[in-house]
N, C-alpha and C positions, 0 to 999 in steps of 0.2 A: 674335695681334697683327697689325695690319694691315703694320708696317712688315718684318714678316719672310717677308711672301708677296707682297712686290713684284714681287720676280724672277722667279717663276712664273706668275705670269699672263702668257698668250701670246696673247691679244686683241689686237692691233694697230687696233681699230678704233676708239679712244678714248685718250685719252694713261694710260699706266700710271699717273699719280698719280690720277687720277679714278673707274678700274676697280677699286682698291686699295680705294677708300673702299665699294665694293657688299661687299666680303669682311665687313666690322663686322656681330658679331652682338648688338651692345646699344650703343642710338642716342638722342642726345638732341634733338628737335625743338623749337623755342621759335618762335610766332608773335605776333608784338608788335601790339600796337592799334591801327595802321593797316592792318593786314592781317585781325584779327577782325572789324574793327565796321566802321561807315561812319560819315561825318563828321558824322550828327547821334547817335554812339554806339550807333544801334542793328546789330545784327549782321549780317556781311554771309554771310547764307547761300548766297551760290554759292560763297567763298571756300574756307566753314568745309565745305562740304560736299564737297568735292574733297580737302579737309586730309584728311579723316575716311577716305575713299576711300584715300589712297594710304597712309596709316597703318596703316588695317584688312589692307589687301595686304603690309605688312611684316611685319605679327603675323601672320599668317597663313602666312608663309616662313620663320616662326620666327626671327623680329629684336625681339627686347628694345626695346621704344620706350617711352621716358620724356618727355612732351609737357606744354610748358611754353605757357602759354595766359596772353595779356591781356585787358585786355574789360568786366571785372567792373565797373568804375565808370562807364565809361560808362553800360552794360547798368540799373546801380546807380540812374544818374542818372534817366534816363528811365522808370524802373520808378518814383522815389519820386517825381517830379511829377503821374504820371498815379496817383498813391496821394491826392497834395496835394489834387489836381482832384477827388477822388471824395470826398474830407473837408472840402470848403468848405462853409460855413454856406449857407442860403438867402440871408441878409443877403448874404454876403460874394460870395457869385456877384452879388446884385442891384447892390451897392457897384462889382464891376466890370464889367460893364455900363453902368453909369447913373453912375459918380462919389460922388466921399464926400459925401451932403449937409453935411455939416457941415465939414469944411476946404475943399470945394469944388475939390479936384480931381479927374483923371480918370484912373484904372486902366483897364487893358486886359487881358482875361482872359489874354492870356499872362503881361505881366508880373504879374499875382495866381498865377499859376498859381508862378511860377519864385520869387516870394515867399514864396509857402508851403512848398515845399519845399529852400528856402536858410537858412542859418543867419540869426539878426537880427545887424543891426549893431550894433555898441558905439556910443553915442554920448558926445561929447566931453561932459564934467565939468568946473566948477572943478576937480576934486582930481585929473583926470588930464593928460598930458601929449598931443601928438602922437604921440609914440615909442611909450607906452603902447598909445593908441589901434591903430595900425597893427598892433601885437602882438599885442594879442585880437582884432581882425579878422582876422589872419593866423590864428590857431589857431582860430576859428570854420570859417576855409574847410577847416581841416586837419581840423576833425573833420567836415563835410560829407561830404568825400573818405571817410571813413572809413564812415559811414553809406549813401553810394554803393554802396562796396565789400561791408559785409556783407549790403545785398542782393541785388545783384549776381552774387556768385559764386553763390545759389543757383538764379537762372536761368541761368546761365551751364550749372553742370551739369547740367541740366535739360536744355538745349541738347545739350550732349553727351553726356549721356546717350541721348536720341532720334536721333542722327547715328548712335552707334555700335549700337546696338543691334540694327538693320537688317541688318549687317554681322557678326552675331555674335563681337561683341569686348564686353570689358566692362572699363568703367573706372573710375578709382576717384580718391577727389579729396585731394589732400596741401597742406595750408596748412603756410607754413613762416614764421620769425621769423631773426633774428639769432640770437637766443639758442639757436637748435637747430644752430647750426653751433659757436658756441663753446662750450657746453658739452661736457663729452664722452659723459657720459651719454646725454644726449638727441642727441649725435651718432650713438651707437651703436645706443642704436632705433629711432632714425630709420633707417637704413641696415640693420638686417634687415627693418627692414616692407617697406621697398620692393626691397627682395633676394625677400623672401617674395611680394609681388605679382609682381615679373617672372618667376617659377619659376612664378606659377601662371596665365600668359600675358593677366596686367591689364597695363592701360594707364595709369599713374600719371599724373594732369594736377596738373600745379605748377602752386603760384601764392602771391603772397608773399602772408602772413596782415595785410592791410594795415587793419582793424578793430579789431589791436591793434598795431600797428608803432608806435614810436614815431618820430613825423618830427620835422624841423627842428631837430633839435639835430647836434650834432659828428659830421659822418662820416669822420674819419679813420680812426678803429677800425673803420668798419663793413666785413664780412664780401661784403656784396652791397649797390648802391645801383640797382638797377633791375631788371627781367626777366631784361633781357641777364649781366648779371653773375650772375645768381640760375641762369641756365640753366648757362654756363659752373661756376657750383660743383657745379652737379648733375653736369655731366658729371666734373668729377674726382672728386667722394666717390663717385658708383655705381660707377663702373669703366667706362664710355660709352668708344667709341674713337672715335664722331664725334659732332661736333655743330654743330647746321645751324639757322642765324638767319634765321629768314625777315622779310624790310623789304618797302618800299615799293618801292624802287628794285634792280635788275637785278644790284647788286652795288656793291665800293667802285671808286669813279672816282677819278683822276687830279686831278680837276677838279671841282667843283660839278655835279652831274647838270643842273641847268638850263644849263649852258655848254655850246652846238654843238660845241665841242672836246674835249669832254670825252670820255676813252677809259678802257672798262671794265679792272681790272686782274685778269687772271686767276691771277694768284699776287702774293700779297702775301708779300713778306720784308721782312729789314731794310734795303734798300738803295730800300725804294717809296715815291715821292715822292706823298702824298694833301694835297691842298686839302677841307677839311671844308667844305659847303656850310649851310644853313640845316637844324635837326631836323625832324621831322614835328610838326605842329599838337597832334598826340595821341600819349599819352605821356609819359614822364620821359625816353626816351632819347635816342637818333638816332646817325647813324654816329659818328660820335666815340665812344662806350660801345661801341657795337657791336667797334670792332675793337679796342679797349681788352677785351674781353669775349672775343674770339675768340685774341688774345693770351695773354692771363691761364688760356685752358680749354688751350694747345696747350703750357704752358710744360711744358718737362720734369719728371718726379716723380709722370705716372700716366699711365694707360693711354689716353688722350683724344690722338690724334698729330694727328688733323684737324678743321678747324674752317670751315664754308663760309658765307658770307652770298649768301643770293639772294633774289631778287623772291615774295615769297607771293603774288603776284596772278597768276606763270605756275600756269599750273592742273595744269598736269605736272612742277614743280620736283619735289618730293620724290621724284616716281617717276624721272625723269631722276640724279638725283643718288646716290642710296640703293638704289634697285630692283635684285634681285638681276641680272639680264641689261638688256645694255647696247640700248637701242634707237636707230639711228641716224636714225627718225623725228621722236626729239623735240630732234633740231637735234644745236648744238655743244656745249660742253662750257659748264654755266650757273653765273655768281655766283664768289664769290673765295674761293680756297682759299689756307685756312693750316695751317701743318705745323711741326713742333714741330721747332726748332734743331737742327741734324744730326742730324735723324734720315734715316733712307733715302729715306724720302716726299717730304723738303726735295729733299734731293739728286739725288733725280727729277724734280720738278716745275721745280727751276733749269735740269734739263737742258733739258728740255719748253721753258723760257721762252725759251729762245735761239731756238727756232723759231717761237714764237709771234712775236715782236720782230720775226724778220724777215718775214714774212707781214704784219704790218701798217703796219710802219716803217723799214724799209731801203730799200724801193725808191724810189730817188730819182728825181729830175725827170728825168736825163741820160738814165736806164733806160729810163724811160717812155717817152723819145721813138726810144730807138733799139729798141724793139719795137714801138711804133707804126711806125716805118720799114723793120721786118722784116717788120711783116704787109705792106705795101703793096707791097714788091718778089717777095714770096710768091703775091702775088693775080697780078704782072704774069707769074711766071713759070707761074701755070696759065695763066693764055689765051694760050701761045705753045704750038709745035704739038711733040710727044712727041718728036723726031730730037732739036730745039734743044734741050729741055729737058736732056733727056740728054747731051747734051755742056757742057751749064753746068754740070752737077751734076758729072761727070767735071772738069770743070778747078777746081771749087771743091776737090774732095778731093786735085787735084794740088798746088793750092796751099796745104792746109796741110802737106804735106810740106816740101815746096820751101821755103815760108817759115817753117820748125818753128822756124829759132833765132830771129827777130823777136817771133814769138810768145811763147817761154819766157822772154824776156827784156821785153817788155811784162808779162805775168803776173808775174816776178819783181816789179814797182814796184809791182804791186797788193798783190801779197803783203808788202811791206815798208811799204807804207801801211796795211792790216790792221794788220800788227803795230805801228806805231806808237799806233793807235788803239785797239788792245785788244781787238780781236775775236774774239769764242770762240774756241777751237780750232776746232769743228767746223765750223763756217765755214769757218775757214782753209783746214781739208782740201779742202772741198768746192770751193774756188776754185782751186787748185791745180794746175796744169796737167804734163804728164810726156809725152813721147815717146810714150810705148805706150797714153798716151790719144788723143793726137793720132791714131797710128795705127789703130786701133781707127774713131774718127769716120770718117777717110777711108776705110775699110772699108765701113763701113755705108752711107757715102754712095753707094759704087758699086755696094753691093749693091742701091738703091733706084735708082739711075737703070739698073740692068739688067733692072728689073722691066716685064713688060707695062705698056701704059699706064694706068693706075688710074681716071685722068681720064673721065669720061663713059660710065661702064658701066650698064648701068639693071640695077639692083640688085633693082625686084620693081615692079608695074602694081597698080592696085585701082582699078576703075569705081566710083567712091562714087555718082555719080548719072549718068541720059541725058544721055551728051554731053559727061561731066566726066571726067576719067580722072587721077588718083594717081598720080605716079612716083615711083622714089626712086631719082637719078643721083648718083653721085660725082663 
């Protein structure tokens, strides 16, 4: 369990709740349809093939990966019109081309194209209502969707099939329903087949069986109402201890990701203030589901503690996040981590927040301007000559002797303004001021102003060209 090897890990080069999450040896990956496909639905194979890559390298370091894939309808879409286009009549191509002689309008082969392979409309009746009408228009679109989908997935594996393949991995494809979650029967063989594939190092790729779903009725009872949800149940029925939502966007924001203000939240608990912006064009979901989804997979009662949303468009998320050793090429720490209500992992990553907060939002304006002010009396005292310098530096460390009580007693008002305000502990500490620190500073300071002069020692020469000469002075 990831939460009982927190403590062990001695990596300091990545915060312990992130390093925690590389320990998980069966992982559930979910990439939503704006990360499979592109926005006229067809597939975005640099995406999918970078997916494929840092998957293939999990299974390969022996991590259980159960990969939850969208796509199909679009994939669907575009498959049955260029099916539509290939079954028009010679009439019916010439019709659009040249117009209906006979009602005397004018078709455009695309719109004949998206014609033929769209459901017809109901048209209005004496005997039917508007309400009516809307209603079987509705369920015409709904069975389109559905005819989308049962094409669809079979290119879709087809697709991945050939990504994986390359990579000797082999994958295998699990349509699911409502009904295999609540029955128990069909819960139960459901969960050793895909017990029985991850022992025999397949790649299950989920996807809702949405050719026989039934839509637009009552989802209160439903079990799963989108990918996200559908990925999250997988991770609790398999036994998953992570699981990783890859979107659109970088992770969840504060704020609408189109808003200049808006700041990524690296740990989402219960006290995180989100603005849900607009969903993605494609899709059922968008972040609202999403951390509804990420929630629901981390809530106590299985073995699933962490849950991350990140950008599937970075082409190194998966291996950043998941990959057995930590690389400190591929930046900071990416997308939002969630962690299941006291567990260890929480209580890590809250620690972790306190120094993320202040790294991006403590430092006030007063701050800024009196380090702006410390560099500038910093630069005046290199260009004064090493006797002077040395005797500032000597009467700086006498002075904070000399003036130790003004000081412990201005730091006392900070320290009670802290605590007024609520400020971590560890802050507190660290602000904190004591005697034997003070003393300690005026130490070091004298041990520096008794050093040779550091100032303008040519450190090493290189002629890079005739007449150009490299230095490197202090």
């Amino acid at each position: 369990m990831i939460t009982t090897m927190i403590a062990t890990k001695e990596d300091m080069n990545e915060p312990r709740s992130r390093a925690a999450l590389r320990m998980a040896r069966r992982v559930v990956v979910k990439a939503g349809t704006s990360v499979v496909a592109n926005a006229d639905g067809s597939p975005s194979l640099r995406r999918l093939g970078d997916i494929v890559e840092q998957l293939s390298e999990l299974n390969h370091e022996g991590v259980e990966v159960i990969f939850v894939s969208s796509g199909a309808v679009g994939m669907g879409r575009n498959l049955l019109r260029k099916q539509a286009r290939l079954n028009m009549s010679f009439m019916d191509m010439h019709n659009s081309m040249t117009g209906d002689p006979v009602g005397g309008s004018t078709v455009t082969s695309h719109q004949a194209t998206d014609e033929a392979s769209a459901p017809p409309i109901t048209r209005l009746t004496p005997n039917t209502s508007i309400a009516d009408l809307l209603d079987a228009n509705e369920q015409m679109q709904t069975s389109a969707a559905k005819s989308y989908a049962a094409a669809g997935q079979f290119e879709l594996m087809n697709l991945y099939q050939s990504l994986f393949s390359p990579k000797g991995v082999t994958c295998s494809q699990v349509l699911l329903t409502q009904a295999d979650f609540q029955d128990e029967v069909h819960l139960k063989t459901l969960s050793f087949a895909v017990e029985r594939l991850l022992t025999l190092g397949v790649v299950p790729i989920v996807n809702e069986n949405d050719c026989c779903t039934i839509m637009g009725t009552d989802d209160t009872d439903a079990v799963f109402n989108d990918n996200d949800s559908l990925a999250a149940l997988c991770a609790r029925t398999f036994g998953a201890e992570v699981l990783l939502l890859l979107t659109d966007v970088d992770g969840v924001y504060d704020l609408p990701p189109s808003n200049p203000k808006a700041k990524l939240i690296n740990f989402h608990h219960s006290n995180s203030d989100v603005a849900i912006g607009e969903k993605s064009s494609q899709g059922r979901g968008g972040m609202s589901a999403k951390i509804d989804a990420a929630r629901f997979a981390v809530t106590p009662g299985s073995a699933c503690t962490a849950c991350v949303v990140a950008a599937g468009s970075d082409l190194d998320c998966i291996r950043s996040i998941l990959g057995r050793e930590f690389d400190p090429a591929l930046g900071p720490p990416k997308g939002t981590l969630f962690a299941t209500p006291g567990s260890d992992l929480e209580k890590q990553a809250l620690d972790e927040l306190v120094h993320w907060e202040t790294d991006d939002e403590s430092v006030t304006e007063a701050a800024r301007e009196m380090a702006t002010a410390a560099r500038k009396e910093a630069r005046k005292l290199q260009s004064l000559p090493h006797d002077l310098r040395k005797s500032i530096l000597h009467a700086v460390a006498d002075a904070l002797l000399n003036r130790q009580d003004e000081l412990l007693e201005a730091n006392q008002q900070d320290l009670d303004a802290a605590d007024e305000n609520s400020v971590a502990a560890p802050l507190v500490a660290r602000l904190k001021l004591t005697p034997q620190k003070l003393a300690t500073l005026a130490k070091g300071i004298r041990q520096l102003a008794d050093q040779k002069d550091p100032l303008g020692v040519v450190k090493s020469k290189r002629e890079v060209a005739e007449g150009l000469e490299l230095s490197l002075i202090t």
